[in-house]
C-alpha positions, 0 to 999 in steps of 0.5 A: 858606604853610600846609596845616594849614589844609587838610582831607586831601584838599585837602591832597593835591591841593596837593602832588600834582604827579606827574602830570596831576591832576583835582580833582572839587570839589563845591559849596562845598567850597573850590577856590578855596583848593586853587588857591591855595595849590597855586600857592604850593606849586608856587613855595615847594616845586617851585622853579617861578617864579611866571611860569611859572605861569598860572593860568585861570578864565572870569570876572574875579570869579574871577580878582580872587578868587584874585589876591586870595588869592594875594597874602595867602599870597606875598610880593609878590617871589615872585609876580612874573609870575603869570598869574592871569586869564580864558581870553579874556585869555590869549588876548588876551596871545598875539594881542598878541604873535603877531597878525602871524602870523594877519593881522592888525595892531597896534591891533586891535579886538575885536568885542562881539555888538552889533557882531558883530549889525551886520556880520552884519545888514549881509551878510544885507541885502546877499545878501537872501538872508535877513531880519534876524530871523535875524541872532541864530541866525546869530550863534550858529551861527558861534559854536558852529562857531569854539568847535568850531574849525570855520574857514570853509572846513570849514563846509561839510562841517557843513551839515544843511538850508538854513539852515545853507547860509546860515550857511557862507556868512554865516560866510566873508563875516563873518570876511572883513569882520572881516579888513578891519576889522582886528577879532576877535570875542570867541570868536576870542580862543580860536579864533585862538591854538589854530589858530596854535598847531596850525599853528606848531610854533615858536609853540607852542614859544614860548608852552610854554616860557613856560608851565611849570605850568598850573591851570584853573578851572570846568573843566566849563565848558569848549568844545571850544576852551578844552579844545584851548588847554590841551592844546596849552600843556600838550603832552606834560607832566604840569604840568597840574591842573584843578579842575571839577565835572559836576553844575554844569555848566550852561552848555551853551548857551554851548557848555561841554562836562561831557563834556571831564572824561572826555575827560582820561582820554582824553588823560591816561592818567595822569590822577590823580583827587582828589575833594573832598565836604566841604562848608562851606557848607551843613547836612547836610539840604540836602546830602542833597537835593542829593545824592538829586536828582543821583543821577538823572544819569549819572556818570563819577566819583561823589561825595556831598558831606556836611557837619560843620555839622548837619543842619538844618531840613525842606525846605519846599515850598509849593504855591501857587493861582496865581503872584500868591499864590506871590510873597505867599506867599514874601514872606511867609515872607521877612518871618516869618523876618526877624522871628523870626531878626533876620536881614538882608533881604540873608541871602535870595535868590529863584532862578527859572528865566527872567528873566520870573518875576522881575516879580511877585516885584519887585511884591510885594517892592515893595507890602510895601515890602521893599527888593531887588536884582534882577541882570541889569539894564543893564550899566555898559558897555552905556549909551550914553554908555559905548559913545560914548566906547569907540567913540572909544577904538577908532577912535583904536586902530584906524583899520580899525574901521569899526563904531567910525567909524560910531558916532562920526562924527556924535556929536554932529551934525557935520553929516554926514548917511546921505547923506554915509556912504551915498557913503563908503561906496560909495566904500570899498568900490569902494577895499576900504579903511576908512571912515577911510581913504577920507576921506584919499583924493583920489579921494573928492572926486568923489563928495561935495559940497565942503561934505560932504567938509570935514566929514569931513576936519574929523573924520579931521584932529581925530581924527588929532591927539588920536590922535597925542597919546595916542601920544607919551604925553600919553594921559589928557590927550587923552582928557579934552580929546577929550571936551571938544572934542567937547562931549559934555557939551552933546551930553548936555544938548541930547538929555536930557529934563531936566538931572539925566538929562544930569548922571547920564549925564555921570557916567557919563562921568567915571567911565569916565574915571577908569577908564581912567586906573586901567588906564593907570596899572596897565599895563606900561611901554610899553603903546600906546594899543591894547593899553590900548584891547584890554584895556579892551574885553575887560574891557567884554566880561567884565564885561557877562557878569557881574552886580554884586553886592548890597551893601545889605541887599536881597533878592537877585533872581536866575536860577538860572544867576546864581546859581553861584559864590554862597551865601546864608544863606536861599533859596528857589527858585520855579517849581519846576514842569514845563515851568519847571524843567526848562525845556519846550525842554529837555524837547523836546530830550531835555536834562533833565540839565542841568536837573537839574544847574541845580536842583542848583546852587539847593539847593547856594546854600543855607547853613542854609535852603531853600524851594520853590514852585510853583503850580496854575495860572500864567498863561503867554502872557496864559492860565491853564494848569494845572501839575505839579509839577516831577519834581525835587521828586518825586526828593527824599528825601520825608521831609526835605520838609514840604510847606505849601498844598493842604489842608496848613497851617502850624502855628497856631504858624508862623501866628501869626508869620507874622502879627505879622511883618507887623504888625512890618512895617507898623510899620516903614513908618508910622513911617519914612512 
């Protein structure tokens, strides 16, 4: 390990341990690297041993990213038992070990939103006391109470108005059936440990002895949840250090709180404060916007970031006629400076606000044959081939899981109609056991025909032997055999519209597949088949929130939100209007701060170039509406703008690039035509 690496004040921020420490880290100024090696410090220097260490952030990349770091600089015997992960697999690894004492029992599931979706969807229809168009507010609501640590029986006490009456009432009904199916949702892998540990003094005990030092990532981004379960591990210690940044934290609407960065001076009164302002990333004229933009929020801590790299080009700002000539007009200044710089089409990014803007931006692209990476689209996880074979994996892990038994039993056709399900599930119900578990009942007989009954006992009895199995050991064998047995791949053929349909999404089956077996063979000796399964979901879960990364030579297509955590050499943020960026629900909402900071993580993307545009007029639900432009242009240093469009032009120089790159252009394609 070595800190001369480290300018002074990372420096400090490594070796100070004498207290509970906040590191205020800008945009690109090299947090990854202080937690790094701050770890190291603390095993190489403190004599603390690496597992009693834990080390959390909110996204897997993250978490790779720093285990990756971590192993240059520690010997492999000295990092032995580091806990570097996700919030949400921490508190998969205390539900693992504690989940008898929240009710629940080994082998449970964990809940994605689609499966949240559909018990909630199922309690809506069965009180008819609502439609399922509200399925999602409900969602949301029982999400942001359990991120408040809000339980059940204290919802009540939080109602405003009618619907959120239906909500408490939703809320008790949906955490009973998640009981019933043994299943937890994503949120309550935060939820359940903190109010375990605020019940069970000798849990927390436990788990506090467990963990010695803690570091927090992005901690900014935190809820109210995520912030308690800190607290709690930490107790009354100082071996707590959080890295965090309040003009990135954009995630409000996923319930991340800025104001939990104050809230540590609250609890810490010793709270030690390091501010890290030298950025690496970006030219120093960038900064300087950056800077000048932020300066109109609020602040508990200040800071300006600056930069030892130049200070670089103007800022231009292109005033566009309609949306149609702001996406010709960016594509044309991505082909221009491609051919004067003979950079790579991978250097640019186009950043918008929502998700819609990005289609006429991928027409243009796609006329000028310019070749581009658009994030966001379908997740590996969410094909439904994936889903078919982790639905098997559930129910083989947890026989409870209903949601999993329903996606399965009749994939592919078993002959067991809704008829035959509907009954079953009456039939539960009455019993108040599982789907799985009334199939083995003697009493279900009198309620389904002979011929319907032996092909669900066909089922429960060939799911039950691959099962068993899987359990004494033969795990990735079964797994391939049960994929066999259930004819997955003729399942495929049959229902494709064409046989190279049916191969690619048979590969994508093989590929889950041999996914599996990497975890299966990476996990702890003596893992069961449901802490595979568990950890597997998880990482289904974390992933889909995460976009892959373009690694062909593509323009980068992305939301502003997908953005943070990333850097490109060349950028340009469109939509840069009113009622756009800031967005018009957050204008009603009084939220214009978080917009602000969402527009403040787009310029801070940009290394050596930036360029904003906006248009005159838009067209906005099928009509041309006239816009403004966004007051964050407006709250820019004006003399590092230089404004393009609306009588203002290019230079006959610039003019006269601009054309032969697109000659280069046209050449490139009839020769590759």
């Amino acid at each position: 390990m070595s800190l001369e690496q480290l300018n002074p004040r990372q420096k400090a921020a490594v070796k100070y341990i004498d207290s509970p420490l906040l590191v205020l880290a800008g945009a690109g100024s090299g947090k990854t690297r202080v937690i790094t090696q701050k770890i190291a410090y603390l095993v190489e220097e403190c004599g603390v041993k690496a597992g009693n260490i834990a080390a959390v952030t909110f996204t897997n990349k993250a978490s790779r990213e720093m285990k990756e770091r971590i192993s240059q600089i520690l010997d492999k015997s000295k990092s032995r038992g580091l806990k570097v992960s996700t919030f949400h697999t921490l508190g998969l690894n205390i539900l693992r070990k504690e989940y008898k004492h929240i009710g629940l029992k080994s082998g449970f599931s964990i809940f994605d939103s689609q499966d949240v979706a559909g018990v909630i969807k199922d309690i809506v229809l069965a009180d008819g006391g609502a439609d399922s168009d509200q399925v999602q507010q409900l969602q949301w609501k029982i999400s942001a109470w359990k991120n408040n640590l809000i339980d059940p029986a204290q919802a009540d006490l939080y109602t405003e108005d009618k619907f959120d009456e239906l909500c408490a009432s939703v809320y008790k009904r949906y955490q009973q059936t998640l009981r019933a199916y043994n299943a937890i949702d994503f949120d309550d892998l935060i939820y359940e440990p903190v109010k375990l540990f605020q019940k069970n003094r000798e849990i927390l005990d436990k788990w506090q002895t467990r963990i010695h030092y803690m570091l927090v990532d992005e901690y900014q981004d935190t809820n109210g949840c995520q912030y308690e379960l800190v607290k709690l591990l930490v107790g009354g210690r100082t071996s707590l250090t959080v890295v965090g940044d309040d003009d990135q934290s954009i995630y409000a609407w996923r319930g991340a709180n800025p104001e939990n960065l104050n809230q540590l001076k609250v609890d810490y009164p010793s709270l030690h404060v390091i501010k890290l302002e030298q950025n690496y990333r970006s030219m120093g004229r960038i900064l300087k916007a950056a800077n000048t933009l932020i300066e109109n929020n609020p602040h508990v801590f200040e800071k300006a970031l600056w930069s030892d790299k130049g200070f670089g080009d103007p800022i231009k700002v292109l005033r566009c006629k309609n949306d149609e000539h702001e996406a010709e007009r960016v594509v044309s200044e991505i082909l221009s400076h491609k051919f004067q710089k003979r950079s790579n089409f991978s250097d640019y990014a186009v950043l918008y606000r929502g998700n819609h803007q990005s289609r006429i931006i991928e027409k243009a692209l796609r006329e000028h044959r310019v070749p581009y990476y658009l994030t966001g689209g379908q997740s590996f996880f969410e094909k439904a081939e994936v889903k078919d074979i982790m639905a098997y994996l559930r129910i083989m892990a947890n026989s409870d899981d209903d949601a999993a038994f329903l996606r399965v039993v009749n994939t592919p056709k078993r002959e067991i109609g809704p008829s035959t399900l509907e009954k079953l599930g009456n039939y539960a119900q009455q019993r108040k056991c599982s789907l799985y578990g009334a199939c083995h009942e003697i009493g279900l007989s009198q309620h389904l025909p002979d011929r319907a009954l032996n092909n669900l006992k066909t089922f429960v009895e060939w799911l039950s032997r691959i099962t068993e199995r899987a359990e004494r050991g033969d795990f990735m064998s079964a797994i391939r055999d049960m994929v066999k047995e259930i004819g997955y791949q003729g399942y495929l053929e049959d229902t494709c519209k064409d046989l190279n349909t049916a191969e690619k999404r048979m590969e994508n089956v093989n590929e889950l597949l041999t996914w599996i077996e990497r975890v299966y063979d990476q996990a702890e000796s003596g893992s069961s088949l449901s802490d595979i399964v568990s950890y597997m979901t998880l990482m289904n879960i974390l992933e889909r929130q995460e976009d892959n990364e373009n690694e062909s030579d593509c323009v980068n297509l992305l939301t502003l939100h997908a953005s943070k955590g990333l850097e490109f050499p060349y950028v340009f943020i469109i939509g840069m209007e009113e009622e756009i960026l800031p967005h018009r629900v957050s204008m009603d909402e009084g939220n214009i701060e978080e917009e602000r900071r969402l527009a403040y993580v787009g310029i801070t993307r940009a290394q050596q170039n930036l360029t904003l545009s906006y248009t005159r007029i838009r067209k906005r639900y099928g009509e041309k509406m006239e816009c403004e432009v966004s007051r964050f242009v407006d709250e820019l240093p004006q003399d590092d703008l230089q404004r393009e469009g609306a009588g203002e032009t290019a230079n006959p120089e610039e003019q006269k690039q601009r054309g032969q790159a697109h000659l280069a252009n046209l050449k490139d394609l009839l020769g590759n035509s």
